[in-house]
One Martini backbone bead per residue (centre of mass of N, CA, C, O) as a GRO file, in nm:
protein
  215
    1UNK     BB    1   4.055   6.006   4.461
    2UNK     BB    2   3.812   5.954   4.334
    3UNK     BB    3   3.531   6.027   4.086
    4UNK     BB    4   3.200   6.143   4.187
    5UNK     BB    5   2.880   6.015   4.080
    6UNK     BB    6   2.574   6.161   4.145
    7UNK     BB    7   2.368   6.143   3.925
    8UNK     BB    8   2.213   5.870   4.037
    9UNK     BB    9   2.023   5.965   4.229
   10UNK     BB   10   1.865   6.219   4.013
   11UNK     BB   11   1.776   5.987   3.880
   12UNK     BB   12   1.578   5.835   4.055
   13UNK     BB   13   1.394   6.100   4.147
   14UNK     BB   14   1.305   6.109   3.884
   15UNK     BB   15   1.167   5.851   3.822
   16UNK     BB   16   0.986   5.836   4.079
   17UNK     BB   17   0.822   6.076   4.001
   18UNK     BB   18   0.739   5.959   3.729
   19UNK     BB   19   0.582   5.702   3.870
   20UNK     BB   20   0.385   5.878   4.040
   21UNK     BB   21   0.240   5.993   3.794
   22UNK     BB   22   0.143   5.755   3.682
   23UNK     BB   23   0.007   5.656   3.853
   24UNK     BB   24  -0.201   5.843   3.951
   25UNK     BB   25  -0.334   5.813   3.667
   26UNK     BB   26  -0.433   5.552   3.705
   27UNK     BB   27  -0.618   5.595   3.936
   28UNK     BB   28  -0.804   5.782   3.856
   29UNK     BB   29  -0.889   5.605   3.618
   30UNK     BB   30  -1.038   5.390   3.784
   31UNK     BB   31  -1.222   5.585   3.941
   32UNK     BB   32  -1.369   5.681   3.684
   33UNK     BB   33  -1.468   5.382   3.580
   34UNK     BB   34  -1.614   5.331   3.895
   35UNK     BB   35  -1.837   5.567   3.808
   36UNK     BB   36  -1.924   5.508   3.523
   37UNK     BB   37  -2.038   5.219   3.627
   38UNK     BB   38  -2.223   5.331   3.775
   39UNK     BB   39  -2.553   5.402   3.977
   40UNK     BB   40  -2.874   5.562   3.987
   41UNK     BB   41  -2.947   5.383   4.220
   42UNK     BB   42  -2.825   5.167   4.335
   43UNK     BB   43  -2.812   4.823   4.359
   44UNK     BB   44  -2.866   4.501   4.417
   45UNK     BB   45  -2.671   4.229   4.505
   46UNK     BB   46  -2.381   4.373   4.524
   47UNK     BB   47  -2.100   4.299   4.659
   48UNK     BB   48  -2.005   4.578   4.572
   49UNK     BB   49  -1.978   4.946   4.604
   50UNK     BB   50  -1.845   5.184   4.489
   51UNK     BB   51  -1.742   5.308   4.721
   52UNK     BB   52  -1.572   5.033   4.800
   53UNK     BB   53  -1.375   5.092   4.571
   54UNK     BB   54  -1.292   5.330   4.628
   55UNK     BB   55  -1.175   5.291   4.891
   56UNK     BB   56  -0.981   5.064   4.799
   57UNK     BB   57  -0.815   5.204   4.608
   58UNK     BB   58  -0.704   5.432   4.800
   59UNK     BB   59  -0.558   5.236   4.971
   60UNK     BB   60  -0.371   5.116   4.745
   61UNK     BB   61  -0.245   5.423   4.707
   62UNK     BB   62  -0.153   5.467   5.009
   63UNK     BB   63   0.050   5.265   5.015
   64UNK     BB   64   0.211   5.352   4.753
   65UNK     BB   65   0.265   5.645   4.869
   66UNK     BB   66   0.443   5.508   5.129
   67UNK     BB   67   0.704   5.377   4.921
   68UNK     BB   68   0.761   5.620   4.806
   69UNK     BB   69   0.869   5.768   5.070
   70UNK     BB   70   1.053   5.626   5.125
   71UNK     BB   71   1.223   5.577   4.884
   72UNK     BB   72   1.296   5.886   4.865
   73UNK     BB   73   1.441   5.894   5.161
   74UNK     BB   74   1.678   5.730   5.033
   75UNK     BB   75   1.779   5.876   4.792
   76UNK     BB   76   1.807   6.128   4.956
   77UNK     BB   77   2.042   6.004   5.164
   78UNK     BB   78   2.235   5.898   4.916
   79UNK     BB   79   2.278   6.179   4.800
   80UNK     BB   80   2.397   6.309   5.053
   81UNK     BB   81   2.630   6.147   5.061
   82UNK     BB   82   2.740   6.182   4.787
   83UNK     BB   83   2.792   6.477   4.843
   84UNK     BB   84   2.977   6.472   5.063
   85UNK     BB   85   3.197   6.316   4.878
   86UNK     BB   86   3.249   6.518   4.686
   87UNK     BB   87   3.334   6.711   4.915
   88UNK     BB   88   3.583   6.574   4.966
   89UNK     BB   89   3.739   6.525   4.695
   90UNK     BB   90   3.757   6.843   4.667
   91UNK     BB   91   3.928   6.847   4.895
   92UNK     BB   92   4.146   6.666   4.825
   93UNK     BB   93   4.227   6.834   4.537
   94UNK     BB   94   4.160   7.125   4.582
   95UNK     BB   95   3.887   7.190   4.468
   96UNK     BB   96   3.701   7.380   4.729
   97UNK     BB   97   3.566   7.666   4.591
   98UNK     BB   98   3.569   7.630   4.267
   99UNK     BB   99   3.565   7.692   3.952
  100UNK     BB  100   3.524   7.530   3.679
  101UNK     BB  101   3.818   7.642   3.570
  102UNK     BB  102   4.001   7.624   3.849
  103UNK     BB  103   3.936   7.295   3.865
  104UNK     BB  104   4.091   7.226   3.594
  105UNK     BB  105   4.350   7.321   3.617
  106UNK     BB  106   4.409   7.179   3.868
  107UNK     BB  107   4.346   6.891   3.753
  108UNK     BB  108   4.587   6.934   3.507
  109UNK     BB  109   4.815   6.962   3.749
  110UNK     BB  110   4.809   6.709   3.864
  111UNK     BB  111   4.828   6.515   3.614
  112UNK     BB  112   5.131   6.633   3.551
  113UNK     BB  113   5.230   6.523   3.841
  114UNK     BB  114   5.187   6.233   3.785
  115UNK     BB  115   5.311   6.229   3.503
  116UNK     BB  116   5.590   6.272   3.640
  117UNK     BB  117   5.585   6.027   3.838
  118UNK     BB  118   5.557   5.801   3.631
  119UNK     BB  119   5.809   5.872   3.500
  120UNK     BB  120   6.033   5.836   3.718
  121UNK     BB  121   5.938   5.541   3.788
  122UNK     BB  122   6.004   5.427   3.485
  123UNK     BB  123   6.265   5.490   3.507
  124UNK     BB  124   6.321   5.297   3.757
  125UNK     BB  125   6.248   5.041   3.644
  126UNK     BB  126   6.473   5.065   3.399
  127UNK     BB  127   6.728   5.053   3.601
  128UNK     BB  128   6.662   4.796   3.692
  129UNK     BB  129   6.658   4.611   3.481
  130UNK     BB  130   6.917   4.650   3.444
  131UNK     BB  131   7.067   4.564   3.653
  132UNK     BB  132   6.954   4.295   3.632
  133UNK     BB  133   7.060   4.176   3.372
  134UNK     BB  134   7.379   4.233   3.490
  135UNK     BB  135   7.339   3.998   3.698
  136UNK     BB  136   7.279   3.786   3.533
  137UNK     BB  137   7.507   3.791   3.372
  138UNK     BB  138   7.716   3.762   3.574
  139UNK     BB  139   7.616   3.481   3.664
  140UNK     BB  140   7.690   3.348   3.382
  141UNK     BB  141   8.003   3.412   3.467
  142UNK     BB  142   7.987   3.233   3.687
  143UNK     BB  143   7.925   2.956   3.590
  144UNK     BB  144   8.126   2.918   3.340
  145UNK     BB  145   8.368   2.919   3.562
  146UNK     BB  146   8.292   2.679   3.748
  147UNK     BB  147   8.277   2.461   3.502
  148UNK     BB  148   8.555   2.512   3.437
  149UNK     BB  149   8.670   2.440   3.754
  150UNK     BB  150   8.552   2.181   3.757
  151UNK     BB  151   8.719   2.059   3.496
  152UNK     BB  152   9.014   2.124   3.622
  153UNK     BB  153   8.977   1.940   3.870
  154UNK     BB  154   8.886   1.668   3.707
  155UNK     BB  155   9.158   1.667   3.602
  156UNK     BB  156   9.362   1.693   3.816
  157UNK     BB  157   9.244   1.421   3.939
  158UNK     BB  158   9.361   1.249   3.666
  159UNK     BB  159   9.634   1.315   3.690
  160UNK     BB  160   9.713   1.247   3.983
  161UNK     BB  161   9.647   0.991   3.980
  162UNK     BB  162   9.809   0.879   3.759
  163UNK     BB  163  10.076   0.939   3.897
  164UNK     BB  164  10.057   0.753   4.131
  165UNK     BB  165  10.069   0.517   3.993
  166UNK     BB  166  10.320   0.556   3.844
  167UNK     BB  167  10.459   0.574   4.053
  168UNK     BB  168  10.407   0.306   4.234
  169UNK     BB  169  10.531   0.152   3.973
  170UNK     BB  170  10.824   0.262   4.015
  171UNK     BB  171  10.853   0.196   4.318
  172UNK     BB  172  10.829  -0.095   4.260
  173UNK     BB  173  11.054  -0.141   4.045
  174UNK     BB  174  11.283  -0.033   4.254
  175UNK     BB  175  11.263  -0.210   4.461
  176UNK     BB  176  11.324  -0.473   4.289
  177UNK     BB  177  11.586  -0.371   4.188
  178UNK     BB  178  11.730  -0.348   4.473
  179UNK     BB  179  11.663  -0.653   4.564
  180UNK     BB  180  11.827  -0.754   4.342
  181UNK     BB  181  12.109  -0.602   4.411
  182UNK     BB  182  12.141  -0.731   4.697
  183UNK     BB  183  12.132  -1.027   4.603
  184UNK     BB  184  12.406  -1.011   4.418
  185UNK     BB  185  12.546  -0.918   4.630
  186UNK     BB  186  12.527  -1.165   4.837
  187UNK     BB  187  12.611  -1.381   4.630
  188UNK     BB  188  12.901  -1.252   4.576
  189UNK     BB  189  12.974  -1.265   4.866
  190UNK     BB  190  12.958  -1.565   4.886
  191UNK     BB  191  13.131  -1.643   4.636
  192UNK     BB  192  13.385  -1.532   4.744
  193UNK     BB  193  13.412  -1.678   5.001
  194UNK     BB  194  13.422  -1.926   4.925
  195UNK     BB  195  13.658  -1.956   4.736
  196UNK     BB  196  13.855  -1.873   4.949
  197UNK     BB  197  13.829  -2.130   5.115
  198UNK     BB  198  13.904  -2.302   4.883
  199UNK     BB  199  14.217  -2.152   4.863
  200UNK     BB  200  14.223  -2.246   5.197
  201UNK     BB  201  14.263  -2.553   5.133
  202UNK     BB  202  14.440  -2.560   4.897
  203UNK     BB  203  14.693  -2.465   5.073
  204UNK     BB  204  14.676  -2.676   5.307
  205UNK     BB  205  14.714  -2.935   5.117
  206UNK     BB  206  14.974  -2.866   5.052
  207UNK     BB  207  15.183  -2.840   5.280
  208UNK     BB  208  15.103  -3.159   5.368
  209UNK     BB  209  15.234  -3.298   5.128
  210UNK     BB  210  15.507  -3.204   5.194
  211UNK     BB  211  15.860  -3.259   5.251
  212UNK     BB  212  16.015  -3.281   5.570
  213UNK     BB  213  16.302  -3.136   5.668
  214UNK     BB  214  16.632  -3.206   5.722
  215UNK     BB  215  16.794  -3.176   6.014
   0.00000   0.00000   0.00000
């Protein structure tokens, strides 16, 4: 709990103590000069008479002396107040019935425990903060990795592409060169059979040339 600060009641009741008597001392004044003013026996034809004067001025008074006590009533139930309020801060404080020097001890005994509460609060802080620092570097070689790993992944993948192709075209060439190879093959083949017929055509064309012997 804050500390409280009574004394602005106090001086609130300071000040209107002050201000009804210089207000009295106007009044006094003001009656002392329609009195002066007077004359005896009075005047006639004269709107008001002194008594009448004396009297408004009066009641003028009694109106102001009860704003004034009213105003006082206020100001005295606000220190009121305040005494109550600065009565609870210093039970919560521990100082409420001591000595105003067993008071500030008190409450330098307090201030060092803030002040040590403060310290410890502090270092975690500061503890809090390196663990985040190296959260963050952390983060950062992990970035860094991924970013590598992105990169590895984009060759590999052009890697594959390129052998892909490149098996592709060989598959294609091998293939060619098989159908070419079997093209030739059943060409020899064909090439031979036919010779073969060839050679057995020429064979039987000579057998029938022959002359046949006599029996």
């Amino acid at each position: 709990m804050n500390g409280v600060d009574i004394s602005e009641g106090a001086r609130e009741l300071v000040d209107i103590s002050a201000e009804s008597i210089a207000h009295l001392g106007d009044h006094l004044r003001q009656i002392g000069d329609i009195i002066a003013e007077s004359t005896q026996p009075p005047k006639t034809g004269q709107p008001r008479s002194t008594a009448k004067k004396v009297f408004d001025k009066l009641e003028l008074y009694k109106a102001y002396c009860e704003d004034v006590a009213r105003r006082r009533k206020e100001i005295e139930k606000k220190a009121q107040e305040d005494y109550e309020r600065l009565t609870a801060w210093r039970k919560d404080c521990g100082t409420e019935g001591a000595t105003m020097v067993e008071e500030m001890e008190l409450l330098y005994a307090k201030v060092r425990e803030l002040r040590l509460a403060l310290e410890e609060e502090q270092r975690k802080l500061e503890e809090e903060k390196q663990r985040v620092a190296e959260l963050i570097d952390k983060c950062h070689q992990k970035d860094g990795k991924m970013h590598e790993l992105a990169l590895t992944v984009i060759s590999k993948k052009e890697l594959l592409r390129s052998e892909t192709a490149r098996r592709a075209s060989v598959s294609s060439w091998l293939q060619c060169t098989i159908d070419n190879i079997k093209f030739k093959f059943k060409a020899d083949q064909e090439k031979e059979r036919l010779r073969i017929e060839h050679h057995k055509k020429l064979r039987g064309g000579g057998r029938q040339g022959r002359p046949q012997s006599i029996t």
